[in-house]
Backbone as JSON Lines, residues from 0, in Angstrom:
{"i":0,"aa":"X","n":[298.82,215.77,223.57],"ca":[299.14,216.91,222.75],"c":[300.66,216.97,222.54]}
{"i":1,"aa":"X","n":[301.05,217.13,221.54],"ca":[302.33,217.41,221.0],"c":[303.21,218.68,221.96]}
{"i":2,"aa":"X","n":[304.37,218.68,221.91],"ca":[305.22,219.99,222.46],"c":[306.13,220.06,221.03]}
{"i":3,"aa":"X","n":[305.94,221.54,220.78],"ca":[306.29,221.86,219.89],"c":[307.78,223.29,220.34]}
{"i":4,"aa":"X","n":[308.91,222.84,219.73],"ca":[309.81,224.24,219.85],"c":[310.01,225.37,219.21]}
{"i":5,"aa":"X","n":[310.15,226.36,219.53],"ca":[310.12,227.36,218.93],"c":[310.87,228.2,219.37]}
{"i":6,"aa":"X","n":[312.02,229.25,218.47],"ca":[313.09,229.98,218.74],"c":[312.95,231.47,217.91]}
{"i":7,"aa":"X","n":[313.2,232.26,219.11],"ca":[313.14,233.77,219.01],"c":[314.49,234.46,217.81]}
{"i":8,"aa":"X","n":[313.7,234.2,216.65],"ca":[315.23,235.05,215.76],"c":[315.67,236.61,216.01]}
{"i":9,"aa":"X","n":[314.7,237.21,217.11],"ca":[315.26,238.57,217.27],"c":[316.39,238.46,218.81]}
{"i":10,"aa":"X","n":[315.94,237.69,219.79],"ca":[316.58,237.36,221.39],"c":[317.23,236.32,220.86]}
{"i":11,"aa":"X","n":[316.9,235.34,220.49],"ca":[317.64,233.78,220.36],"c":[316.49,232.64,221.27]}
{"i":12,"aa":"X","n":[315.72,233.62,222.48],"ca":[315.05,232.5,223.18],"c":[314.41,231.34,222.76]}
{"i":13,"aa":"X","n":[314.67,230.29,223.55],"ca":[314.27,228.96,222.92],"c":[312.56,229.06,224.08]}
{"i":14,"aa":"X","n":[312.03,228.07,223.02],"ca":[310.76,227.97,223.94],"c":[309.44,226.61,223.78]}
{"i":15,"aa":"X","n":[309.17,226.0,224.62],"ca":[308.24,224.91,224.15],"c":[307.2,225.5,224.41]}
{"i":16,"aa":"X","n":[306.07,224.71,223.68],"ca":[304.63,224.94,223.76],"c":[303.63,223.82,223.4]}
{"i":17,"aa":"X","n":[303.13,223.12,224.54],"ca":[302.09,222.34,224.15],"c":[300.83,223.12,223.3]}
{"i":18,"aa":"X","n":[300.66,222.18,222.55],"ca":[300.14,222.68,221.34],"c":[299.02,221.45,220.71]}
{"i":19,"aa":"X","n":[297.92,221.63,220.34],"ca":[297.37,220.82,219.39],"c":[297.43,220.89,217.83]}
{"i":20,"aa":"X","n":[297.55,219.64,217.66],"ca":[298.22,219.96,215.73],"c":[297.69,220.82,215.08]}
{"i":21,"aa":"X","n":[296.34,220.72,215.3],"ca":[295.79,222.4,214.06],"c":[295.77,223.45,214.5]}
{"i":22,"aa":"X","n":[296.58,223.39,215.5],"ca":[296.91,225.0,216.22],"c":[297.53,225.68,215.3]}
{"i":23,"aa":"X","n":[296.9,227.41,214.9],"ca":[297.98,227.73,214.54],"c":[299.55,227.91,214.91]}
{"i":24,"aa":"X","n":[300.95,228.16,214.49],"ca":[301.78,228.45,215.32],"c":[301.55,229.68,215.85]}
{"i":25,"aa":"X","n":[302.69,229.85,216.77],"ca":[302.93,230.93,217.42],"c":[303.79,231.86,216.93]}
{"i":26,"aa":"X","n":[303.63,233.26,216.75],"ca":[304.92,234.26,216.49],"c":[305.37,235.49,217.19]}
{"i":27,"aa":"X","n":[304.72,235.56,218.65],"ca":[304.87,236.51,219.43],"c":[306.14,235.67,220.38]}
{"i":28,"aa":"X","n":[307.54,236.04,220.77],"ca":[308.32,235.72,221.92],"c":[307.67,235.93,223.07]}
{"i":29,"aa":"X","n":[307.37,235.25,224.0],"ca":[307.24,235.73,225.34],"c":[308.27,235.92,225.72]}
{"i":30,"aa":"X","n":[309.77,236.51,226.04],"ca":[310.58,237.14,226.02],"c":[310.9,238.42,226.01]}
{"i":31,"aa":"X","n":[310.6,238.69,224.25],"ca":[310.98,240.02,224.37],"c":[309.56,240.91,223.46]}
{"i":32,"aa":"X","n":[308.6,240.04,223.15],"ca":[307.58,240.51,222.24],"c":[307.89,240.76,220.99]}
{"i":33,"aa":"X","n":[308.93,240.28,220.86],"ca":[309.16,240.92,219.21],"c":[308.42,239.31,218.44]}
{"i":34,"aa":"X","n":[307.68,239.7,217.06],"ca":[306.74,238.5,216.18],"c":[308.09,238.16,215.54]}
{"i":35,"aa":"X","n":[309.43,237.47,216.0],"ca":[310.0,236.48,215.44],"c":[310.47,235.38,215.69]}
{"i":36,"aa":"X","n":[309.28,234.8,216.54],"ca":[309.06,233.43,216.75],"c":[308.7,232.59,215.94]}
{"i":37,"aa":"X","n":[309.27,231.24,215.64],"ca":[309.72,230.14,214.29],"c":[309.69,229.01,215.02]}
{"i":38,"aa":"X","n":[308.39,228.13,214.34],"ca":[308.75,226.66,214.83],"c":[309.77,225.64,214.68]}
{"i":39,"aa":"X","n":[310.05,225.22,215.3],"ca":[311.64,224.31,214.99],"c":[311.5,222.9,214.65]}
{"i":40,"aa":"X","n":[312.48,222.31,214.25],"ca":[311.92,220.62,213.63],"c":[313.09,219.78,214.69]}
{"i":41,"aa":"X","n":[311.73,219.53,215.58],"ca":[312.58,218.33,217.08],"c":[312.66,216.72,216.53]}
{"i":42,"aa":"X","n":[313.09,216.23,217.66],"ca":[313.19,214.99,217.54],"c":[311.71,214.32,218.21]}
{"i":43,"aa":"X","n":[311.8,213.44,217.68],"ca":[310.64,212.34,218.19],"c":[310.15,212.19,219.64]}
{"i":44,"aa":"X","n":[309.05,212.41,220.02],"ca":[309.39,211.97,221.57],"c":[309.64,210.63,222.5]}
{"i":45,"aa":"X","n":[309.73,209.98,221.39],"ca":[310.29,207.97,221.73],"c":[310.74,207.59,220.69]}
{"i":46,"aa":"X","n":[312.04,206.51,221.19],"ca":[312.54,205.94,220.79],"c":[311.69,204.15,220.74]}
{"i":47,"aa":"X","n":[312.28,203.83,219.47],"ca":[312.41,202.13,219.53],"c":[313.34,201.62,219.96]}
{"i":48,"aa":"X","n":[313.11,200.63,220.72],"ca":[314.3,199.82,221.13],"c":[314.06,198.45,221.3]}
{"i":49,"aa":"X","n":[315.7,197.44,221.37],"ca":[315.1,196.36,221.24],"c":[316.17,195.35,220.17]}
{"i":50,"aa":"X","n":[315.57,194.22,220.58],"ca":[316.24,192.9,219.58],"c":[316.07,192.77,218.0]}
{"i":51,"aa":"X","n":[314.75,193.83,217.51],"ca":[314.81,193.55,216.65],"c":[313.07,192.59,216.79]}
{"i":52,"aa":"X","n":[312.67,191.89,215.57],"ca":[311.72,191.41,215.12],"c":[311.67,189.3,215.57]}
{"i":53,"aa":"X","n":[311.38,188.95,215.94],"ca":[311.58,187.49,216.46],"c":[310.95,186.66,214.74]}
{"i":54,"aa":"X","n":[311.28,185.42,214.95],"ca":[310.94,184.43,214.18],"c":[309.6,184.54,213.95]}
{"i":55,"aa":"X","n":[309.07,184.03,215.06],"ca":[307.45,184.19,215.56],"c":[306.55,184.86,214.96]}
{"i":56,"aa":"X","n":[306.98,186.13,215.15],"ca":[306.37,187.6,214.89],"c":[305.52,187.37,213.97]}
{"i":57,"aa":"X","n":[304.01,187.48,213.66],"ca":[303.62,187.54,212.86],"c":[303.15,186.97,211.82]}
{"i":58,"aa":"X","n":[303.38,185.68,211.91],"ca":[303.7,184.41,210.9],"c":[302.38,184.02,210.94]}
{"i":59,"aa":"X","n":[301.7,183.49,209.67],"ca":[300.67,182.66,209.57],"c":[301.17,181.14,210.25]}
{"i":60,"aa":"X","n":[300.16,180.59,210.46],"ca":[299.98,179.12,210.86],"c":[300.11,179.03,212.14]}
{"i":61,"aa":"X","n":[300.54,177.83,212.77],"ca":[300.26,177.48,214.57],"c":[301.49,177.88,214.72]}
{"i":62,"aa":"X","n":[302.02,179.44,215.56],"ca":[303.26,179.97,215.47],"c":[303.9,178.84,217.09]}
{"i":63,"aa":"X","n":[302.79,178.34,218.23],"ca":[303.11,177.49,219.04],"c":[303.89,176.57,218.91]}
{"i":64,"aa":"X","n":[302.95,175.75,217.62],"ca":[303.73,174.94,217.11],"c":[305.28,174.87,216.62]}
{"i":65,"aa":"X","n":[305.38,175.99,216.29],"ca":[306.66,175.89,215.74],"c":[307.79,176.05,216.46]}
{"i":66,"aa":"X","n":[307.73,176.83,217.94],"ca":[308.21,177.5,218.62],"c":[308.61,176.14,219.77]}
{"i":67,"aa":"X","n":[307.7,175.39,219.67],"ca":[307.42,174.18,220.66],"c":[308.44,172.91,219.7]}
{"i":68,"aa":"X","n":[308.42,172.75,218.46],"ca":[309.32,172.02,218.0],"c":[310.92,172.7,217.88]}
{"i":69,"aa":"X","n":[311.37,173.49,217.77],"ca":[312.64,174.27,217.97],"c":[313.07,174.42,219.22]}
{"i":70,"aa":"X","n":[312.21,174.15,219.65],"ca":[312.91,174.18,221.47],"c":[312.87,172.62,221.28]}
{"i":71,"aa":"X","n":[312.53,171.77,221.38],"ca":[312.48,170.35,221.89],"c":[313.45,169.8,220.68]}
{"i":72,"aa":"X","n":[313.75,170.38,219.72],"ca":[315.12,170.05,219.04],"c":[316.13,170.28,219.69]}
{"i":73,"aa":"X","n":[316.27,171.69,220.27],"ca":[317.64,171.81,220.73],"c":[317.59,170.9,222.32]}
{"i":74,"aa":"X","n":[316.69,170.69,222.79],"ca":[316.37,169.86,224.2],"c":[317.36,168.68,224.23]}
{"i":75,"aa":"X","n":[316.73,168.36,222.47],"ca":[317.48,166.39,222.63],"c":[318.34,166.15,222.19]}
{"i":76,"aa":"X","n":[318.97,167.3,222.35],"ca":[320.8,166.93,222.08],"c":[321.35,167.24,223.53]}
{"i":77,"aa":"X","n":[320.84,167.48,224.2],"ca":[321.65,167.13,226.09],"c":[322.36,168.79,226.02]}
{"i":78,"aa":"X","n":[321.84,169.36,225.15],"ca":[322.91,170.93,225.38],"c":[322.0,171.94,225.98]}
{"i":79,"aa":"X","n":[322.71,172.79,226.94],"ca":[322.09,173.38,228.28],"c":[322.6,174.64,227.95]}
{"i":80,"aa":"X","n":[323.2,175.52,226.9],"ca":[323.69,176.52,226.66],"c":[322.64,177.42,227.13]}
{"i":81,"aa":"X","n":[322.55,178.43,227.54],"ca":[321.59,179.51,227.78],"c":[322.07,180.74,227.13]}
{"i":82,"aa":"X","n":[323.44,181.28,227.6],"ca":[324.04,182.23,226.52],"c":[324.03,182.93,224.95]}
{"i":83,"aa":"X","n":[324.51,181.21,224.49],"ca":[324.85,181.3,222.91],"c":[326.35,181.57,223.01]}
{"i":84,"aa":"X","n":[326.77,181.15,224.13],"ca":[328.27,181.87,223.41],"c":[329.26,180.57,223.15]}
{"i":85,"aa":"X","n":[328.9,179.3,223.37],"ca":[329.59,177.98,222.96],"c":[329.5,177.95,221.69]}
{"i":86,"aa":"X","n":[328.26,178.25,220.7],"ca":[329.07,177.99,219.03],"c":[327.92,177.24,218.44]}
{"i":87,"aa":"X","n":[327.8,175.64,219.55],"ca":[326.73,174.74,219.38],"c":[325.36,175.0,219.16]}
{"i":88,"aa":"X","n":[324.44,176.1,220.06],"ca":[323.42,176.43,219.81],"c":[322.92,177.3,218.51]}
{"i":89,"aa":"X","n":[324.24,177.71,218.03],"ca":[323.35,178.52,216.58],"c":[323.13,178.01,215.24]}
């Protein structure tokens, strides 16, 4: 279930409320009882994070395959970079 915020325009009180989406809102403060309680527009409750989308991702055909020849390219040139920060590997 969603948590939804909501702020008292007569007190100021801030307030969450788990809530199911077709709930109606709420407009009573538990505070001070006055009906000028207003749902508020929050942020997300997760973030993305991350590198971003890989080569791989998604691709039709034998994505193994491909993944298995790009490594054994960079293999047979004798370079052991793990970083990326020599220049050579990109």
């Amino acid at each position: 279930m969603p948590i939804y915020d909501y702020l008292c325009g007569a007190c100021g009180h801030e307030h969450e409320a788990m809530q199911k989406m077709n709930d109606a809102p709420l407009t009573t403060c538990p505070e001070c009882g006055e009906d000028e309680l207003k749902k508020q527009l929050s942020a997300a409750g997760f973030r993305l994070k991350g590198g971003g989308w890989y080569e791989t991702d998604f691709k039709g055909g034998n994505s193994k395959k491909n993944v298995a020849e790009s490594s054994s390219a960079k293999s047979s040139s004798g370079h052991k970079c793990v970083t990326g920060s020599c220049g050579s590997c990109n």
